[in-house]
N, C-alpha and C positions, 0 to 999 in steps of 0.2 A: 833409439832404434829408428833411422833415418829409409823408412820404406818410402814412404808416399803413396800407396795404394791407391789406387780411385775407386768412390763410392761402390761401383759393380763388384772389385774387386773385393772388399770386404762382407758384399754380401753373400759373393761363393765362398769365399773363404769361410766367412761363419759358418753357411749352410752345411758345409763339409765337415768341419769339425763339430758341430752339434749331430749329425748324424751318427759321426763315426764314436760320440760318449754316449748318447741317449739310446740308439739302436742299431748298436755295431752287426746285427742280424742282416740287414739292408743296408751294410756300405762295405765295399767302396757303389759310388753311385751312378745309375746312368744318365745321360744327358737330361731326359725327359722330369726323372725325378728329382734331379738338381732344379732345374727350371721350376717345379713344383713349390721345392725348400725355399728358393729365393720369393717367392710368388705369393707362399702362403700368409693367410691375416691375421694370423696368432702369432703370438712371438715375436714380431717385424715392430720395426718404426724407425723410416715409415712402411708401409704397404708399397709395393712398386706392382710395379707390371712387365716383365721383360719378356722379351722373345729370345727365342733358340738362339738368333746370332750374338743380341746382347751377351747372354751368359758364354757361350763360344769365346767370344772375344775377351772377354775376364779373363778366363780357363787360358789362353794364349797367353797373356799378360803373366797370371800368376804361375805357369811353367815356366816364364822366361826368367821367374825369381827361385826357379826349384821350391813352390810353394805346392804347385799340384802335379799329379803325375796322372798318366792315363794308361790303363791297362787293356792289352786287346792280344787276342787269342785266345787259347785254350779253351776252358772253360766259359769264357766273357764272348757270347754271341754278338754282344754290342759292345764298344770304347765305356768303360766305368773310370772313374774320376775318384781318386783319392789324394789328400792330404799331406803337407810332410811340416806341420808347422810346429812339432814338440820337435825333431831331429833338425831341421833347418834355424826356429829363433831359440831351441833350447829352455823348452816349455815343459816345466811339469805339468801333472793331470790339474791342481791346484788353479795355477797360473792361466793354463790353458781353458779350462770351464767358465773363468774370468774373464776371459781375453774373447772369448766367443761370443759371452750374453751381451757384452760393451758392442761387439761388430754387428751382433746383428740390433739391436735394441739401443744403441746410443748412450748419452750422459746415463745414470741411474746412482742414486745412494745405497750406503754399505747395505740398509736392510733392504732393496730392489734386489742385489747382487745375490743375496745370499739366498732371498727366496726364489730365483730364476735360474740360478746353477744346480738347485735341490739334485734336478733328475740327470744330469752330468757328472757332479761330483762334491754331494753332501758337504757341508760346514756345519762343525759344531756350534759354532755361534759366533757373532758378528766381529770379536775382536779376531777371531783367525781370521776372515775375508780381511780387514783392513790387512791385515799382518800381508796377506798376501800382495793386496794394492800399495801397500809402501814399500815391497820389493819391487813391483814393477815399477812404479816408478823412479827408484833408483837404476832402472835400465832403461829410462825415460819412454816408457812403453804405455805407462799408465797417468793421468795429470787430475787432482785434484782442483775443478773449478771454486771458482768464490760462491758463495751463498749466496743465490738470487732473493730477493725483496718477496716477501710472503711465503717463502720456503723455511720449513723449521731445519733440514740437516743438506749438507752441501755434497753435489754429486761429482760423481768421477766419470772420466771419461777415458780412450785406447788415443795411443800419439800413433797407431800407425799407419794414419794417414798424412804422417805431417806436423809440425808444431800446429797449434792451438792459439787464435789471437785470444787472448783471455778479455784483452779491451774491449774487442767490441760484442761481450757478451754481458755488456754491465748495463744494467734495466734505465734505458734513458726515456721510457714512457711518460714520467711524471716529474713536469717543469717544476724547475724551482720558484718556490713563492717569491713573488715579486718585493723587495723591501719596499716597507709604509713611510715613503714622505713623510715631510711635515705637515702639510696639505691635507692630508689622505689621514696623517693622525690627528690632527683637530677635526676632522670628522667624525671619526672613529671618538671621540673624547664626547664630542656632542651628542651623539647616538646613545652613547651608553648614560649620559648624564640625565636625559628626558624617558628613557628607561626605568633610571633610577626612581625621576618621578613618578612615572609610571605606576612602579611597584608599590610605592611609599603609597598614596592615592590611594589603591587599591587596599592596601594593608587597613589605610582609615574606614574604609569602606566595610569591611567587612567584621573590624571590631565594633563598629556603630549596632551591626544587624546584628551581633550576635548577645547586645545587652538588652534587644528588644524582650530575649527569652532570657534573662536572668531573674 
């Protein structure tokens, strides 16, 4: 699914659709409270800080994809902002409660996913969330990354911003040990041999004191 969204965009996007599954009472939404959704410290990562044009300009962007739509009349004293990304990418509730915590909250693993979608749209338990992320990624929607170094389970991520360099997310923090010369291992051979004496010495030393009390 060749979107390419830019970051803003994703963050309306999410905001829109977590509103319109956790508290479809207050959406569709108006500007100010959008600004609010993308703004908020819960939930997010990262935190941003946008201004009114920021998310303006998102909202242009994601109608020019038939992802958001803007209501004005009748009833709507102000332009409200709603969604069309189940009828536009052909997203169940499932899919779509997944697709959301990933845009707004990034990488996360199966049990991040399952516990963050709770109040959107319940999973009985972790093998149906994969069930769901190995659908989407067969609509290359969703990309399992590699297991980072000190991580016990590997996280997934949303493609719709784009492929994923998976490369240059591979933990290059920690140099390779340098191989030990020959140099460097006759040292190393020397150090542990006067060690050895060391201990041996020591070993004498302390069978001596302890026949002083036999």
């Amino acid at each position: 699914m060749a979107l390419d969204l830019t970051f803003e965009e994703t963050r309306v996007l999410g905001s829109l659709i977590e509103k319109d599954m956790a508290t479809p009472e207050y959406y569709p939404m108006s500007l100010n409270a959008l600004l609010n959704a993308c703004n908020q410290k819960s939930n997010r990562e990262p935190v941003v800080s946008y201004s009114e044009d920021d998310v303006l300009a998102a909202v242009d962007l994601l109608r020019g994809r038939n992802l958001v739509t803007v209501l004005t009349g009748g009833e709507n004293r102000v332009p409200k902002y709603g969604h069309r990304a189940s009828e536009i990418l052909n997203f169940d509730n499932r899919e779509l409660a997944i697709v959301c915590v990933l845009l707004l909250r990034g990488p996360q693993t199966v049990g991040e996913l399952k516990t963050r979608t709770e109040r959107l749209k319940p999973f009985d338990d972790l093998d149906s969330v994969e069930v769901v992320l190995r659908r989407l990624a067969e609509r290359d929607t969703a990309l399992q990354l590699p297991r980072q170094p000190g991580m016990r389970e590997a996280r997934w991520a949303h493609l719709m911003s784009g492929p994923i360099d998976v490369s240059a997310m591979v933990d290059h923090s920690a140099p390779a040990a340098a191989p030990i010369t020959g140099a460097r291992r006759d040292e190393l051979a020397d150090r542990v041999a006067k060690l050895e004496e060391e201990i041996a010495e020591l070993k004498a030393a302390f069978a001596g004191f302890r026949k002083q009390f036999e």
